[in-house]
C-alpha positions as CSV (number, residue, x, y, z in Angstrom):
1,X,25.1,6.2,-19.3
2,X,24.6,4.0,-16.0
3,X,27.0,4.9,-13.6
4,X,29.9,1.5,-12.8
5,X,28.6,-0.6,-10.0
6,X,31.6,-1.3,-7.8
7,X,32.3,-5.1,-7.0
8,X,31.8,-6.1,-3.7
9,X,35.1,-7.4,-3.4
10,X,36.3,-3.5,-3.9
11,X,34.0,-2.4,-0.7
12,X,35.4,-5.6,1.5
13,X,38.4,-3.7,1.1
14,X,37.3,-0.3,3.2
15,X,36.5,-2.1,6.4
16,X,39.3,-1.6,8.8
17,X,40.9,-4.5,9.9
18,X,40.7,-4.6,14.5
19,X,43.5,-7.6,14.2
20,X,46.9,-6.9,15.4
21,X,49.5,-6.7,12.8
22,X,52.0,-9.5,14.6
23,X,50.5,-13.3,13.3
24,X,47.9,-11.9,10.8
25,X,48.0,-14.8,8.4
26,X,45.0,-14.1,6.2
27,X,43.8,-10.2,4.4
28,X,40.4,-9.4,5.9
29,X,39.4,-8.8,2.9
30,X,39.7,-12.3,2.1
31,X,38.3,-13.3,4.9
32,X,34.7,-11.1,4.9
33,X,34.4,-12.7,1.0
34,X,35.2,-16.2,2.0
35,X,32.6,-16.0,4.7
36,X,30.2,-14.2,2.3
37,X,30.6,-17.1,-0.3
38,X,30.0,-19.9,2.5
39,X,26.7,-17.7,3.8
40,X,25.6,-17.9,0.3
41,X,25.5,-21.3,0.1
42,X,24.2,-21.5,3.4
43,X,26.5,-22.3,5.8
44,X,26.2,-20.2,8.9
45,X,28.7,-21.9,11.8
46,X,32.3,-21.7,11.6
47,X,33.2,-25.3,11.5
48,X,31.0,-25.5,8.6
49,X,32.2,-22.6,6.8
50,X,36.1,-23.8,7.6
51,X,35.2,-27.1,5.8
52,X,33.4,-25.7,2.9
53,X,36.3,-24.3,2.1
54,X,38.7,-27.0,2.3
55,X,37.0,-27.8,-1.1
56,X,37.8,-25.9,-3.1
57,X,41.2,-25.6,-5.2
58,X,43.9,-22.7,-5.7
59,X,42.4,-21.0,-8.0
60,X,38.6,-20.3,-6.4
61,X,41.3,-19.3,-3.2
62,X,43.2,-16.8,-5.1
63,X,40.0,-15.0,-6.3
64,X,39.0,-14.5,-2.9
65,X,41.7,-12.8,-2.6
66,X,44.1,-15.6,0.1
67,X,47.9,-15.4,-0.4
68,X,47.9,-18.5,1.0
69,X,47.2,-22.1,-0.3
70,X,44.6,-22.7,2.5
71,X,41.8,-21.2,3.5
72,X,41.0,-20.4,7.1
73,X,40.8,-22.7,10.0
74,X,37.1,-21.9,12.5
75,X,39.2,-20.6,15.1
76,X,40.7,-17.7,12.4
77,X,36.9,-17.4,11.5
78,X,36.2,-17.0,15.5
79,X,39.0,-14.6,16.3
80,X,37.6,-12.8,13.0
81,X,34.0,-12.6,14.3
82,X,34.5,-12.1,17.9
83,X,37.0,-8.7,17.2
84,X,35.1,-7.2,14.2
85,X,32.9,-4.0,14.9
86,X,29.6,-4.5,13.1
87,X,29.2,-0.9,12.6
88,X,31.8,-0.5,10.7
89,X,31.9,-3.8,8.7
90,X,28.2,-3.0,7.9
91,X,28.7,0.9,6.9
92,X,31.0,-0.2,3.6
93,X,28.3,-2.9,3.0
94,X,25.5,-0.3,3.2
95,X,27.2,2.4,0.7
96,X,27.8,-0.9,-1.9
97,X,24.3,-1.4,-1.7
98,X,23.2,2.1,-2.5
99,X,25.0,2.0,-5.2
100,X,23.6,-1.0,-6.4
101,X,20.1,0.9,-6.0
102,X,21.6,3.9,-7.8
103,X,22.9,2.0,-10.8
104,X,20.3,0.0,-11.5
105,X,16.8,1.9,-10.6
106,X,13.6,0.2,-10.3
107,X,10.8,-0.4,-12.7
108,X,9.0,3.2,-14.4
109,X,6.3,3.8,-12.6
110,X,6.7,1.2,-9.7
111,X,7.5,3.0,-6.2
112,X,11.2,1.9,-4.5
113,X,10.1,0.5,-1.3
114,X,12.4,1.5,1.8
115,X,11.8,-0.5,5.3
116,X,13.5,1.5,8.4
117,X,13.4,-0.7,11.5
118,X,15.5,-1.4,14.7
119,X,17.3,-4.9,14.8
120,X,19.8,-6.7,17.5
121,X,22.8,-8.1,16.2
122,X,21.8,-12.3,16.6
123,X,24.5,-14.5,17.9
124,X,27.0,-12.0,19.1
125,X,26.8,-13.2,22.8
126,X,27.4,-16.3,21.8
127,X,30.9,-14.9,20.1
128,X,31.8,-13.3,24.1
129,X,30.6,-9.5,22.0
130,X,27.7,-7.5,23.8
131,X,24.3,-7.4,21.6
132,X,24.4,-4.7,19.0
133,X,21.4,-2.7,18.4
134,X,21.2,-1.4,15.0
135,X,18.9,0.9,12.7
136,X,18.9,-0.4,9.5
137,X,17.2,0.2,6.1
138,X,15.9,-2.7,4.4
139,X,15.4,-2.0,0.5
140,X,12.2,-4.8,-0.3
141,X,12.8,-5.7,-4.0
142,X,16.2,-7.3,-3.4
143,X,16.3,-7.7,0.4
144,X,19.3,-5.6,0.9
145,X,19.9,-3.9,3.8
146,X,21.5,-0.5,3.8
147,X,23.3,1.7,5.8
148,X,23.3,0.2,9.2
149,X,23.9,2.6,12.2
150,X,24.4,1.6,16.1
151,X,22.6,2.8,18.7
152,X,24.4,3.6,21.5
153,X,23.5,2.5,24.8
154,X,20.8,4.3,27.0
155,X,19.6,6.2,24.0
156,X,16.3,5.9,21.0
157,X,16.7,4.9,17.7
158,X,15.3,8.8,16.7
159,X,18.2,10.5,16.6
160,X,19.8,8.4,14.9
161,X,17.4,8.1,12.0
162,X,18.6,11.5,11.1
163,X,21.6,10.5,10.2
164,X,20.6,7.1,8.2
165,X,17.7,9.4,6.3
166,X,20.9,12.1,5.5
167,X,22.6,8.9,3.7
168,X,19.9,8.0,1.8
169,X,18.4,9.3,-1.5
170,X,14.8,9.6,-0.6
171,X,13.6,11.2,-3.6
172,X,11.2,9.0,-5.4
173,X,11.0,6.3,-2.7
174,X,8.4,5.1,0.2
175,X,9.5,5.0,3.6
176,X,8.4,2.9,6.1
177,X,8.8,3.4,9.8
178,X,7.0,2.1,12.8
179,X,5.3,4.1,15.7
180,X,8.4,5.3,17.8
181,X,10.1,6.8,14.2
182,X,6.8,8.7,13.5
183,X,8.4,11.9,14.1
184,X,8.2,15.4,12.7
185,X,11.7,16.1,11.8
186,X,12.2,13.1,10.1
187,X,8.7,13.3,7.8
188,X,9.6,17.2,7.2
189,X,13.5,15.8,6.0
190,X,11.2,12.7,3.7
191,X,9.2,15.5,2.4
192,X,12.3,18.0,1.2
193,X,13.9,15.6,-0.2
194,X,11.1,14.7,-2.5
195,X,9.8,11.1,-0.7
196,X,7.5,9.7,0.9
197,X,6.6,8.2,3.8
198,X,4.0,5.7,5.7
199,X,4.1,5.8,9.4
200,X,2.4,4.3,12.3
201,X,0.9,5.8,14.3
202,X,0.2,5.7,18.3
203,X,-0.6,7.9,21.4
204,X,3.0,8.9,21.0
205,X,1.1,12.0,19.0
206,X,-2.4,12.3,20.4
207,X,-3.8,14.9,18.5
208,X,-2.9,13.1,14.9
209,X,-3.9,9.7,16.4
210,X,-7.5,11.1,17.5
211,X,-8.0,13.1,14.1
212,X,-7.3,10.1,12.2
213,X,-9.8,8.2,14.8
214,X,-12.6,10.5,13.9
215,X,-12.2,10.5,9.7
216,X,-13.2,6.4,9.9
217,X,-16.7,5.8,12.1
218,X,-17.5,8.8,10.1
219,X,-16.4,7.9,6.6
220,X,-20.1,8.2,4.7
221,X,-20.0,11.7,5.4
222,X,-16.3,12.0,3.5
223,X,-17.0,9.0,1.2
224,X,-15.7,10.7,-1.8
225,X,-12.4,10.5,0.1
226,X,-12.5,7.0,0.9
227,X,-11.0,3.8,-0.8
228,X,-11.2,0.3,0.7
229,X,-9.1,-3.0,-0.6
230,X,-9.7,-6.7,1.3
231,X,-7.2,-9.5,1.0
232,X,-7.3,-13.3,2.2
233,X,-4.3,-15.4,2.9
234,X,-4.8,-19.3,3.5
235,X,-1.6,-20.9,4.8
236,X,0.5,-22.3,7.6
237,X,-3.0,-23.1,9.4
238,X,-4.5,-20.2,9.7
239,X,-6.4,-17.7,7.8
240,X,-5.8,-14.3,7.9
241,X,-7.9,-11.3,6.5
242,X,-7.3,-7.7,5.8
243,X,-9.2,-4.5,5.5
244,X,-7.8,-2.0,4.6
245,X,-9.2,1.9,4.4
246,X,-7.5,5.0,2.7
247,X,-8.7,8.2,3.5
248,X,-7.3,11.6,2.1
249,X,-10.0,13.9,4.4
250,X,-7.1,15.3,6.3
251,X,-5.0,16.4,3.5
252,X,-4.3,20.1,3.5
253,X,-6.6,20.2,7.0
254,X,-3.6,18.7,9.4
255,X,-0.4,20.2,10.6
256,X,1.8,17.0,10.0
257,X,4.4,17.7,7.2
258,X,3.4,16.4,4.5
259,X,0.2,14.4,5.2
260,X,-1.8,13.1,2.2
261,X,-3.5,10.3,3.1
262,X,-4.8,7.7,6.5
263,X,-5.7,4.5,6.4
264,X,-7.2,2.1,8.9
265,X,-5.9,-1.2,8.4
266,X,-8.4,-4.0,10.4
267,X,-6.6,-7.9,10.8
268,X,-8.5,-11.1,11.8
269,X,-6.5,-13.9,11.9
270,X,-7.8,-17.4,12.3
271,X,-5.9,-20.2,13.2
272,X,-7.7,-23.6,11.4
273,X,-7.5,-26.2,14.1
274,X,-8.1,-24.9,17.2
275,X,-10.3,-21.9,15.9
276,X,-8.6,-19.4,17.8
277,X,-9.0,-15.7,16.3
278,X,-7.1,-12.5,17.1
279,X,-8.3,-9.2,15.9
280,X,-6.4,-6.0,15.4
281,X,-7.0,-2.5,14.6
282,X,-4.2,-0.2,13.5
């Protein structure tokens, strides 16, 4: 039996509300889902959001979850914004969306994709709040981000990856990181918890980077080890090819947990009027 997916509505209700008590005129609660309902139908400013809902009648506004018979003005919607701390309105959001993935699992046989990146906060300063860096997982098939965590100032994203990866169920997935995540702790916490994980990588780890650098100028002496895949895309005036070669020489010869396969991944990119090309190598 799949386990109950909780309604968002439900997880709206665990972010703590930063208003003072005195004048509060709307639940929170109500708030977050009236602005998720205007977002949805894509209306991002708070003028626009206050009139989308002056369209609506009582009973769309009671299922939101307003005790009163209007909705709330843009300057509610500002005062809202500008006190709210993203950490902890995202967190709730993040452990809803979990257990979305958990309830309803992805396709036999087709791997759960997980994207772990660093992200600012967009329009904050424009709400008087400082810019909010946050390390966020981004779960491809529905677009869902999950389990956002702040990074405090002065400080990497690396330590706090440990704790988004100890909220996460990594078994059976594919994590993504880029070259400042590619780190052993993290890769040694993927691999115990029965993931796995792709991971750029840089001079940040010279040794790894230089044995992976050798395995590709000399791929017909490993070619039984080798598999190579080509793509085209044609759009938005420019071309763009990819090369991409896999390469599981390493595996069981490197000290990096876990370490199965490298690829080289080779990018030209051709932009159709003026002819300009860029070529990359990662």
């Amino acid at each position: 039996m799949e386990p109950p997916i909780r309604p968002l509505g439900a997880s709206l209700h665990d972010i703590p509300d930063p208003r003072h008590p005195q004048g509060r005129r709307h639940p929170l609660a109500a708030i977050l889902a009236f602005m998720c309902g205007a977002r949805l139908g894509g209306y991002r400013r708070d003028s626009a959001i206050a009139d989308w809902g002056r369209g609506y009648g009582q009973t769309l506004i009671r299922a939101w979850g307003f005790t009163h018979d209007k909705t709330p003005c843009a300057a509610t919607l500002y005062h809202v914004r500008r006190q709210w701390d993203a950490p902890l309105v995202e967190a709730p959001l993040g452990a809803w969306a979990e257990s979305m993935l958990t309830a309803l699992p992805p396709v036999p046989g087709a791997p759960e994709a997980l994207a772990i990146e660093g992200k600012t906060l967009r329009g904050r300063r424009k709400h008087g709040a400082p810019a909010t860096p946050l390390l966020s997982v981004l779960r491809h098939r529905w677009g869902l981000t999950l389990w956002p965590q702040a990074v405090a100032d002065k400080t990497t994203e690396i330590p706090v990856l440990e704790d988004v990866l100890r909220a996460l169920v990594v078994a059976g997935r594919v994590i993504t990181v880029d070259a400042l995540l590619t780190q052993r702790a993290s890769a040694e916490g993927i691999v115990h918890g029965g993931g796995n994980s792709v991971r750029q990588v840089k001079g940040n780890h010279p040794q790894l980077q230089h044995d992976m650098q050798l395995v590709f100028p000399e791929a017909h002496a490993s070619a039984e080890t080798v598999t190579t895949a080509e793509m085209v895309d044609s759009g938005h005036g420019r071309l763009e090819q990819r090369r991409l070669t896999a390469s599981s020489a390493l595996g069981g010869d490197s000290d990096w947990p876990g370490l199965a396969h490298v690829f080289h991944i080779e990018r030209r990119v051709t932009r159709k009027k003026p002819g300009e090309q860029r070529h990359e190598v990662v």
